[in-house]
C-alpha positions in Angstrom: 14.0 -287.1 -117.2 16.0 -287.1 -113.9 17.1 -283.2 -112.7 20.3 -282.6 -111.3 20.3 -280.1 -108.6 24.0 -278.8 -107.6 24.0 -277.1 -104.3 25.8 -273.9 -104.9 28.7 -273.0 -102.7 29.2 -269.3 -102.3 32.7 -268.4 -102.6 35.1 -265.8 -101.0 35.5 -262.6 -103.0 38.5 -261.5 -102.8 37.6 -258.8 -100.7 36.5 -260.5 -98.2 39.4 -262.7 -97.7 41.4 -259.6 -97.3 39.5 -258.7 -94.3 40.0 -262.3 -93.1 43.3 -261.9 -93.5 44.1 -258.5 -92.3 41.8 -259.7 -89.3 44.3 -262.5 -88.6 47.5 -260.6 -88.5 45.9 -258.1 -85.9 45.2 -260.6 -83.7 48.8 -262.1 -84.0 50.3 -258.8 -83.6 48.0 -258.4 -80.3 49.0 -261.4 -79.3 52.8 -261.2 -79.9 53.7 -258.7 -76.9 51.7 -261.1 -74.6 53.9 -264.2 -75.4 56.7 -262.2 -75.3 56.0 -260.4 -72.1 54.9 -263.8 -70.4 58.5 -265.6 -72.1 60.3 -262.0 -70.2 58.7 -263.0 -66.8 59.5 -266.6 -66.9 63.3 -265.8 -68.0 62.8 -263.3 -64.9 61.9 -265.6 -62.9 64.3 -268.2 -63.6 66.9 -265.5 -62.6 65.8 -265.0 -59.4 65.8 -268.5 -58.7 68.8 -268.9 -59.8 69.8 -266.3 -57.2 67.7 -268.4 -54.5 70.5 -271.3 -55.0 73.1 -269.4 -54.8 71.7 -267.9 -51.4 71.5 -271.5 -50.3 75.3 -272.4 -51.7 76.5 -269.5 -49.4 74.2 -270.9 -46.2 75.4 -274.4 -46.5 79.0 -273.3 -47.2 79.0 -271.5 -44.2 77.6 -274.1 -42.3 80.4 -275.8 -43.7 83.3 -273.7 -42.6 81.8 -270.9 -40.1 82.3 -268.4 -42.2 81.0 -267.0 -45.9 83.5 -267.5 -49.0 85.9 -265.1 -49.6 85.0 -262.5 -52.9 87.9 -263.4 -54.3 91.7 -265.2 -53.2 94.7 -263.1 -53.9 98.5 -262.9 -53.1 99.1 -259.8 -54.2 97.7 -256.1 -54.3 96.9 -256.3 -58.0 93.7 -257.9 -58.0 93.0 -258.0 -61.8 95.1 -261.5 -61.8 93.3 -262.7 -58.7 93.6 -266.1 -57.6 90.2 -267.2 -57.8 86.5 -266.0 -57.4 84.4 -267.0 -54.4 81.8 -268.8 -57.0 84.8 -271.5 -57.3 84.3 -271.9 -53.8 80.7 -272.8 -53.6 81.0 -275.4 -56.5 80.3 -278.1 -54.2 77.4 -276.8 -52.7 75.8 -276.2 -56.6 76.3 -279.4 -57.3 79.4 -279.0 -59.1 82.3 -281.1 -56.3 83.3 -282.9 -60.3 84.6 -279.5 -61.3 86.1 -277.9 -58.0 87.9 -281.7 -57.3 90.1 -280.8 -60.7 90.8 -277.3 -59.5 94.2 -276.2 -58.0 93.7 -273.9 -56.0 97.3 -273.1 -55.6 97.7 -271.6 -59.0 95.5 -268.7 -60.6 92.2 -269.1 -62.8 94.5 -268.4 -65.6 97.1 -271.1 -65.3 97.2 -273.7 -67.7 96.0 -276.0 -65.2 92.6 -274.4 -64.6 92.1 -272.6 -68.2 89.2 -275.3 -69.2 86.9 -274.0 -65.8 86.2 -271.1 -68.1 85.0 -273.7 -70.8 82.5 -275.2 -68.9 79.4 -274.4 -69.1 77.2 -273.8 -66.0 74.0 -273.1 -66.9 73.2 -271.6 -63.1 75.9 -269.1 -63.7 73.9 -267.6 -66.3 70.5 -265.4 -66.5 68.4 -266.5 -69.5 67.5 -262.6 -69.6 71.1 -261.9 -70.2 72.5 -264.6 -72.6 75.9 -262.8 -73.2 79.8 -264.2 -73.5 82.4 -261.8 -71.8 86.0 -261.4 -71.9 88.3 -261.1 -69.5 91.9 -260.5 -68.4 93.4 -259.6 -71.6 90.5 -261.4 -74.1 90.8 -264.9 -72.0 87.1 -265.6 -72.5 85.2 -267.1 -69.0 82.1 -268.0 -68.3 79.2 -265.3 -68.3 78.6 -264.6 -64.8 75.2 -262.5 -64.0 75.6 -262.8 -60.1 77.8 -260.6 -58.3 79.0 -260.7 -54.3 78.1 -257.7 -52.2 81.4 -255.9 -51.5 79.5 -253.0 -49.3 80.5 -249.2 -50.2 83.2 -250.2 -52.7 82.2 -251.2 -56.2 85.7 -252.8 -56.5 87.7 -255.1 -54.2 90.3 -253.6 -52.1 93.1 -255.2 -50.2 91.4 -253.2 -46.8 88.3 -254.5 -45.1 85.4 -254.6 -46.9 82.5 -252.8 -46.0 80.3 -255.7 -47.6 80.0 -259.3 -47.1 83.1 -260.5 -49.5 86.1 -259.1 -50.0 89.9 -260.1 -50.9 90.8 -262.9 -48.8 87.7 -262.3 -46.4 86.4 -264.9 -43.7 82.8 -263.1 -42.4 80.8 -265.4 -40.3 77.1 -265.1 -39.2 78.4 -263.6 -36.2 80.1 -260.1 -37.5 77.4 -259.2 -39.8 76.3 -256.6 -37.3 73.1 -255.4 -39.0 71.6 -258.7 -38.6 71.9 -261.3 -41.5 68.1 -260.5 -43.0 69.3 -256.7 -43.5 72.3 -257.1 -45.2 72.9 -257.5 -49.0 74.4 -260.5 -50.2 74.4 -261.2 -53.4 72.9 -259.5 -56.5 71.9 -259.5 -60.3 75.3 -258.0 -62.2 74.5 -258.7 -66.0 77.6 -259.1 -68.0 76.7 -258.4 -71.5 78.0 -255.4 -72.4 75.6 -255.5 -75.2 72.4 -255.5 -73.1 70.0 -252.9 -73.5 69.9 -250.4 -70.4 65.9 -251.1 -70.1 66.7 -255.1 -69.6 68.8 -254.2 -66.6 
């Protein structure tokens, strides 16, 4: 008569799978604030290359036309209905000449004509650490814009000569930044989120 031997398979008790279990989600909550932290520095670092091109845009459009783009055009002293920002100015040198070709530049960013600027999306424009929609000008929504021009002492423009690189209607060249071009503060990180948490500024 022929014996059947079964090989016996231990099974989990349910204890023990438990501690399997409660072993696992330890080491994905260890884990977590790594890929988060790495995900923060790449998004960091994305910013600050983004930063690098605009640095370029300003080079080249100076090279351009002798002298840096203005902070922003204006005909007037109330500069809350400016004409345009100086980052219309260095579409073509962010590879944009498609958009700044459709652009009159004789009317304001809030004429009818040039509305749909603020409806296109620019991804440089933007700091994947930020990731916020503003509004501006009476709830006319624009592009978020996380870059900011150096305007010197004043943290607003002024119809008198800026202390900074750009100001209303300015024109600096190479040649009148007296403190020497690698000491002087161009451009910079402004995140426009309002809803931002301080500690991600």
């Amino acid at each position: 008569m022929l014996k059947h031997k079964f090989k016996q398979h231990r099974a989990f008790t349910l204890v023990e799978l438990l501690v399997v279990i409660a072993i696992i989600g330890i080491l994905i909550g260890m884990l977590l604030p790594a890929v988060q932290s790495v995900r923060s520095a790449a998004r960091k670092t994305a910013c600050m290359n983004q930063l690098r091109q605009f640095g370029l845009a300003n080079l080249n459009y100076e090279s351009s036309h002798s002298h840096f783009p203005p902070g922003i055009t204006d005909d007037d002293v109330d500069h809350r209905d400016a004409l345009h920002s100086g980052f219309v100015f260095l579409l073509p040198f962010i590879e944009q000449n498609n958009l700044y070709d459709q652009i009159d530049l004789n009317q304001a960013w809030t004429a009818a004509a040039n509305l749909f600027v603020g409806d296109v999306d620019i991804p440089l424009f933007s700091c994947p650490e930020n990731q916020g929609t503003v509004q501006q000008n009476g709830g006319i929504e624009g592009q978020a814009n996380d870059y900011a021009f150096s305007k010197g002492n004043d943290a607003f423009l002024t119809s008198r000569a800026p202390s900074g690189m750009f100001g209303v209607n300015s024109k600096v060249s190479f040649g009148q930044i007296s403190d020497g071009s690698s000491n002087t503060f161009l451009m910079g990180e402004a995140a426009s989120n309002p809803n931002l948490p301080a500690e991600a500024t």
